[in-house]
C-alpha positions in Angstrom: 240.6 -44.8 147.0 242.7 -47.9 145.7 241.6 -51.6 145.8 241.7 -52.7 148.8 242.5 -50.0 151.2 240.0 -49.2 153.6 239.8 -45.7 155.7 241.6 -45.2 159.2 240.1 -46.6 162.1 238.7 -43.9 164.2 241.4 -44.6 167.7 239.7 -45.4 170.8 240.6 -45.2 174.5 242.4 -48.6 173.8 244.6 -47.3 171.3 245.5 -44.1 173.7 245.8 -46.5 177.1 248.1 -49.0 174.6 250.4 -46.0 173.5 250.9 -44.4 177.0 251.3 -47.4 179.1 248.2 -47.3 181.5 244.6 -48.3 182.1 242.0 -47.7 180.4 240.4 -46.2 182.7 243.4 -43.6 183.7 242.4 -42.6 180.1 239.2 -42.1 181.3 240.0 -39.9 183.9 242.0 -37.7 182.1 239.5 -37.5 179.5 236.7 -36.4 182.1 238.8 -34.2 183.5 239.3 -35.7 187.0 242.2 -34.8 189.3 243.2 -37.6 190.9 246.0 -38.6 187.9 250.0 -38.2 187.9 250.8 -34.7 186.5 253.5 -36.5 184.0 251.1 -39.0 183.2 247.9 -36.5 182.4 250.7 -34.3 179.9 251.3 -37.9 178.4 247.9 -38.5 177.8 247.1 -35.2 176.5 249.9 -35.4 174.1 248.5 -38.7 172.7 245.1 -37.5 172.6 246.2 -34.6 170.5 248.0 -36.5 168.2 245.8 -39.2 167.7 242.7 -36.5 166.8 241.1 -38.3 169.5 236.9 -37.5 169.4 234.5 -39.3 171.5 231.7 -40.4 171.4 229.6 -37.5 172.3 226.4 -40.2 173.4 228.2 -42.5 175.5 230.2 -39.4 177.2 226.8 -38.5 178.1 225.8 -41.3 179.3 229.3 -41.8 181.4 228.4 -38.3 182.9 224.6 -39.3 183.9 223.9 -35.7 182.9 222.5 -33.9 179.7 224.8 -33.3 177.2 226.7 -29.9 176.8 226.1 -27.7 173.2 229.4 -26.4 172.5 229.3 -22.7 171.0 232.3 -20.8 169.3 232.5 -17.5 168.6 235.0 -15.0 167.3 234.6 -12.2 169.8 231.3 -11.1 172.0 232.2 -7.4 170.9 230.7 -8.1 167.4 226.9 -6.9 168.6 225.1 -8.9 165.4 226.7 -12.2 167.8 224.6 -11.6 170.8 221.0 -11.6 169.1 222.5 -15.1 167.3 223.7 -16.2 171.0 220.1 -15.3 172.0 218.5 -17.6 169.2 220.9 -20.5 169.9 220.2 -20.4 173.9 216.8 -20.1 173.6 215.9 -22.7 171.2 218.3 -25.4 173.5 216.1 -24.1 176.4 213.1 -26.3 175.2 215.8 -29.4 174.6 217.8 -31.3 177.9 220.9 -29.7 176.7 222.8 -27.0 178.3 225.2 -24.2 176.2 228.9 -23.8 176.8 230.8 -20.8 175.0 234.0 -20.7 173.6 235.7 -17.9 172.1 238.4 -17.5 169.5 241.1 -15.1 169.7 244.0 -16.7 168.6 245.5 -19.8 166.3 247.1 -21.3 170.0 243.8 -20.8 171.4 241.7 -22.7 168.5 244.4 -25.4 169.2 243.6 -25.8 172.6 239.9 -25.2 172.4 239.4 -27.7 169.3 241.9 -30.5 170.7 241.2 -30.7 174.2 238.2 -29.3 175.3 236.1 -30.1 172.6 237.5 -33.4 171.8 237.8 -34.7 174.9 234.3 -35.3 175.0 233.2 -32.0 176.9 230.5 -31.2 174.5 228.4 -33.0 172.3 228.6 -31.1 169.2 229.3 -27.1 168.3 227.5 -24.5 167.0 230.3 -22.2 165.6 230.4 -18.9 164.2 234.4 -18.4 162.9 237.1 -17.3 161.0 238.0 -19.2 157.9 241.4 -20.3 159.9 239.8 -22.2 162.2 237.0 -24.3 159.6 240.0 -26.8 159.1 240.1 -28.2 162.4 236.4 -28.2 162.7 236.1 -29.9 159.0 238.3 -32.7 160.7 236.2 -33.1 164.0 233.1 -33.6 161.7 234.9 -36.2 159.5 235.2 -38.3 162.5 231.6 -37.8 163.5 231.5 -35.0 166.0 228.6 -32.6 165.1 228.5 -29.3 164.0 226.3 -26.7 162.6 228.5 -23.3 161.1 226.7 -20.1 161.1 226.7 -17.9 158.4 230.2 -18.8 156.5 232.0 -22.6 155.7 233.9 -21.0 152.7 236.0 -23.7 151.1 234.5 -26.5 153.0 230.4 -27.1 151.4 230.1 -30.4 153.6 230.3 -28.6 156.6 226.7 -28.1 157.6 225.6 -24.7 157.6 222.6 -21.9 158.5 223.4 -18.8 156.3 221.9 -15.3 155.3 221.1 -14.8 151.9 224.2 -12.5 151.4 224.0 -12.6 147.8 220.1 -11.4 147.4 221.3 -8.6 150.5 224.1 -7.5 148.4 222.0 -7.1 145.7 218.7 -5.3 147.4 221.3 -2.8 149.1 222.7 -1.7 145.7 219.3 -1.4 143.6 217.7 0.2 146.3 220.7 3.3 146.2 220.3 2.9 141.8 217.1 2.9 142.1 217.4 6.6 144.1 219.6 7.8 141.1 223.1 7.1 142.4 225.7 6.0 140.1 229.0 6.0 141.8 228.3 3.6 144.8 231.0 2.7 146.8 231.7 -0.5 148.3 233.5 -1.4 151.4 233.5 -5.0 152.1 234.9 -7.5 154.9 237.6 -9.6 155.0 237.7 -11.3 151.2 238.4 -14.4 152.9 234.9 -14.7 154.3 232.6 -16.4 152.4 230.1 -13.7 153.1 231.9 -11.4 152.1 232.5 -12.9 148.7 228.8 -13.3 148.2 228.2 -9.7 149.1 230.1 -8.5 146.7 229.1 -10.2 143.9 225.5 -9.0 144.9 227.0 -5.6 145.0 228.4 -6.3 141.4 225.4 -8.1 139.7 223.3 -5.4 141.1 225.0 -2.6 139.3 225.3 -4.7 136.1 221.9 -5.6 136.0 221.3 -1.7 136.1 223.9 -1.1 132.8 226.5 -0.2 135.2 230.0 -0.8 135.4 231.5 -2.4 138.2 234.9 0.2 138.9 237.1 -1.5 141.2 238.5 1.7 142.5 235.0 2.5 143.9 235.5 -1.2 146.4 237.9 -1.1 149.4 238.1 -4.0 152.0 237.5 -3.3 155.5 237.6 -5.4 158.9 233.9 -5.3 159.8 234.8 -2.8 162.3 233.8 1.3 162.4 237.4 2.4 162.5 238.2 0.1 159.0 234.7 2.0 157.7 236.0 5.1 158.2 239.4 4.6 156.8 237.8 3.2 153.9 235.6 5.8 153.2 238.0 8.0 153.3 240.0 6.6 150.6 236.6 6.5 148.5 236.2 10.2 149.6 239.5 11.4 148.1 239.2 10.1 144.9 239.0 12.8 142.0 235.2 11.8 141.4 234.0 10.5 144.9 231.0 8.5 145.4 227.5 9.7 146.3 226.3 6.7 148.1 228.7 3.7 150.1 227.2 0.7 150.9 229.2 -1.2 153.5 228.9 -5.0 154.6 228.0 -4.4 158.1 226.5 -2.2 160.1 229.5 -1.0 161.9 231.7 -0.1 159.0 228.8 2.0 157.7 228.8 4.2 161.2 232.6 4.5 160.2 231.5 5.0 156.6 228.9 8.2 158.6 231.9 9.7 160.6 233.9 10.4 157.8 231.4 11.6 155.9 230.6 13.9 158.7 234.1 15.0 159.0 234.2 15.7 155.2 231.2 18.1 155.5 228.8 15.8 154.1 225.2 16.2 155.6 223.7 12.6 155.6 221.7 11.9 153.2 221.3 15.2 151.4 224.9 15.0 150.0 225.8 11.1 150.2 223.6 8.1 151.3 224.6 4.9 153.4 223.6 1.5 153.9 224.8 -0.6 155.9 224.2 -4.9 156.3 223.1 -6.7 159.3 220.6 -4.5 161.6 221.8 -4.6 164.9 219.9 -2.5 167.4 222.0 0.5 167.0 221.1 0.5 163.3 217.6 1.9 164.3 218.6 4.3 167.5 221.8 6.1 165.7 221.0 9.5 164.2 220.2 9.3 161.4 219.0 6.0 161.6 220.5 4.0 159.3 219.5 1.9 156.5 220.1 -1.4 156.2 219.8 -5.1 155.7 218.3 -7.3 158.0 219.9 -10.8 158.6 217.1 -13.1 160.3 220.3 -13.1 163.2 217.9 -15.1 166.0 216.2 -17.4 163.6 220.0 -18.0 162.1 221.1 -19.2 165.7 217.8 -21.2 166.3 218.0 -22.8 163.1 221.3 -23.9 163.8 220.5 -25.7 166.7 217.9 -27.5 165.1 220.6 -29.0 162.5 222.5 -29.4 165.1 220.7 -31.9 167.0 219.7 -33.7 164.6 222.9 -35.1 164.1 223.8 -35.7 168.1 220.6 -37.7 168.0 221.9 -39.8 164.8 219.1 -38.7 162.0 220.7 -38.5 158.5 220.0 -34.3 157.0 217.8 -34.0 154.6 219.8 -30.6 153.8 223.1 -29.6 155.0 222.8 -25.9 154.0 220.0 -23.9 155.1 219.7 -20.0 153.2 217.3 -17.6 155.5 216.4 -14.7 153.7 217.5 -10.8 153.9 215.7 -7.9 154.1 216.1 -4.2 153.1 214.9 -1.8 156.0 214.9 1.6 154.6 215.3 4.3 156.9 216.7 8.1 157.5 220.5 7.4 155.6 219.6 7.0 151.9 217.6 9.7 149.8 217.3 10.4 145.9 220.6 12.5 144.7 219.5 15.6 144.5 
């Protein structure tokens, strides 16, 4: 920063009143969402608002409410099952606080615009658990620049300020791929998620220090990128099954790409894990009931969500963090999908 220059002044209900023409508390209204205002006017408002990056205070909209503060949480989609059992940690843990939970999901870019820049910052919520795509980490890197709270779940990618609650991916990764060396494989295919996730990144350089560490070579044809879903496993797999010298074991980077990774396998004769093992990364309660149960790694999924809330809070209720980045630890659960080659 230059001599002399001194940051932007966060606007206030002043500067949004000033800049429409009307009262303060018109603002007000609009803000808190009550009915009573000109439709023209209200669209004004919200314009303004919007343009202005406008983020109350969450305290005094509290206060203005005479009711406990909402906890905002953002998710991509409740279809992902590792989500619920971090939903479950999150709304339990705020059950022994004043604070009610609000969700919010994302589906697309027009939606994260209208979730980030009107419900959240109009003072709805007093800060936000969030759980999302790399997209959407700008707009919450701004919010948190102008002192709205948040705690990120499991990926900030190119944004380390951000505070954050994450699984050791890395060590995951790496337990995953020893544990298939250590039962003699040697080709061990990889099928990742999206490389934008931070996650994602980390898994696979687990994956690759893993096999290094053993004295062996990390072969890009052996890694495909899927979408974290079971139809993107299987597709994947695939590929990695038609190569002229296939692999005997795949591990994939969540649990439901490695039941897509187990279907094709199936429907290329394979008997599972007599003629090609599978791991999989997260442990969601299918992991244990499919047939064969699968191996995998456990994420600490509830104590991610609870955790969260804890750093959460602390910053609605104004302490400084001693940490902004809290690493939970993984653990491999071996099961039915992964034997020695034979």
């Amino acid at each position: 920063m230059r001599s002399g220059t001194r940051p932007m002044a966060k606007p206030t209900i002043d500067d949004i009143a000033r800049r429409a023409g009307t009262s303060k508390a018109t603002v007000s209204r609009v803000l808190n969402g009550k009915p009573d205002v000109d439709p023209e006017t209200r669209r004004r408002i919200a314009e303004i608002v919007r343009e202005l990056r406008y983020v109350p205070s969450p305290a005094a909209t509290g206060l203005a409410h005479g009711r406990p503060n909402l906890i905002g949480m953002l998710v991509p989609s409740l279809a992902w099952a590792w989500v619920l059992e971090v939903i479950r940690g999150v709304a339990e843990r705020l059950e022994a606080t004043p604070h009610e939970l609000v969700m919010f999901t994302t589906s697309s870019e027009e939606r994260n615009e209208v979730i980030f820049e009107r419900t959240l910052a109009s003072g709805l919520t007093a800060g936000l658990v969030a759980i999302v795509p790399p997209g959407a980490l700008a707009h919450i890197s701004e919010m948190h620049g102008r002192g709205f709270p948040v705690a990120l779940i499991d990926d900030r990618a190119d944004h380390p300020d951000l505070p954050s609650v994450v699984a050791a991916n890395f060590q995951g990764a790496y337990m995953a791929t020893a544990h298939l060396v250590e039962l003699g494989h040697r080709r061990i295919g990889f099928v990742n998620g999206p490389t934008e996730y931070g996650c994602n990144q980390e898994r696979r350089r687990g994956y690759e220090s893993a096999l290094g560490a053993a004295g062996l070579r990390s072969d890009p044809s052996l890694v495909r990128e899927g979408d974290f879903a079971r139809p993107g496993g299987r597709r994947a797999t695939e590929e990695l099954l038609a190569l002229p010298e296939p692999p005997t074991a795949i591990f994939a980077a969540n649990d439901l790409m490695a039941f897509g990774a187990g279907e094709a396998a199936a429907a290329a004769g394979l008997r599972i894990p007599d003629q090609i093992s599978i791991v999989g990364f997260d442990d969601i309660p299918e992991a244990r009931f499919s047939r064969p149960a699968l191996t995998t790694i456990r994420q600490p999924l509830y104590q991610m969500g609870a955790r969260a809330v804890d750093l959460l809070l602390a910053q609605v209720e104004g302490h400084e963090l001693s940490e902004t980045r809290i690493e939970l630890p993984t653990e491999l659960i071996a099961r039915e999908t992964t034997s020695l080659v034979s």
